[in-house]
C-alpha positions, 0 to 999 in steps of 0.5 A, spaced: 924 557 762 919 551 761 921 546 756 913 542 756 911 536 752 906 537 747 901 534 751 903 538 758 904 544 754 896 542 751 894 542 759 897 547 761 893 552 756 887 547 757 886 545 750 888 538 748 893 536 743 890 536 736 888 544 737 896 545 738 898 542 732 892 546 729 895 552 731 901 550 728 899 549 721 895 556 722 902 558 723 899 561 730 905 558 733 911 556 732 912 548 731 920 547 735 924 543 732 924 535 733 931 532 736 933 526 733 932 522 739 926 525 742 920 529 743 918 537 740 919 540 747 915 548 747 918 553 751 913 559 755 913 563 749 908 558 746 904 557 752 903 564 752 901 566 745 896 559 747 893 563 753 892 569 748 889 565 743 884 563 747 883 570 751 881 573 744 877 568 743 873 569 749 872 575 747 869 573 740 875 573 735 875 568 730 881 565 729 882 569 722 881 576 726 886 573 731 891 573 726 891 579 725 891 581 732 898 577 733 901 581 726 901 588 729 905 591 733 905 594 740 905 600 736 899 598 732 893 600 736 889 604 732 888 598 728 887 593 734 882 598 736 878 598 730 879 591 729 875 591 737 870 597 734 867 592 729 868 586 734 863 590 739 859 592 733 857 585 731 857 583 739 851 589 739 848 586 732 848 579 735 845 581 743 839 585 738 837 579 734 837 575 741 833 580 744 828 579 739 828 572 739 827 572 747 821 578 745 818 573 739 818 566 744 816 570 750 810 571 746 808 564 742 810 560 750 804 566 753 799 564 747 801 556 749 799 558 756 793 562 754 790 557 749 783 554 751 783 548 744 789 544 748 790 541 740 792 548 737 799 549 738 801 557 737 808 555 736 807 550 730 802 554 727 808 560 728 813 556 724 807 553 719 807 560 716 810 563 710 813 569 713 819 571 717 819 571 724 
């Protein structure tokens, strides 16, 4: 059983001590109790639901979503796996709209390249007008 202190609990979940009194005002974790003569110390469980914060983060779930996801049961998994299939579908939104942004730059950085009046910028020009890109 580990018995940290906030600041080794925070390196060993590599975050630093304000994101865990953070996550103790959310209620993501459990705050323990401070002994009169002493410091809060956090047991494994903390550092755990900790990694899992961070994981779920890495996989795109905001802090609010993450909420969710510690609520439910290991019984719940229809409604984690819809919470996961609307996470992937805002994934795919966002992977689309950075494709197009690639496809629209792309083409300003090759009329750049291709221009002969060397004080005409395409790219200026672009964002000069009054329409979307």
């Amino acid at each position: 059983m580990m018995n940290l202190t906030i600041g080794k609990l925070a390196s060993s979940a590599g975050v630093n001590v304000e994101t865990i009194r953070y996550y103790e005002r959310r209620g993501l974790i459990d705050q323990p109790v401070k002994p009169g003569n002493g410091f809060r110390r956090y047991d494994k469980t903390i550092l755990d639901r900790i990694l899992f914060i961070k994981k779920a983060q890495g996989l795109g779930f905001k802090l609010d979503e993450i909420e969710n996801l510690l609520s439910f049961s290991s019984g719940r998994c229809f409604e984690i796996q819809t919470m996961a299939e609307a996470k992937l579908g805002d994934i795919q939104l966002k992977i689309k709209d950075l494709q197009r942004l690639e496809t629209v730059l792309t083409d300003l950085v090759r009329q750049c390249n291709a221009r002969l009046d060397k004080a005409y910028c395409p790219i200026i020009e672009v964002l000069l007008q009054d329409k979307e890109i």
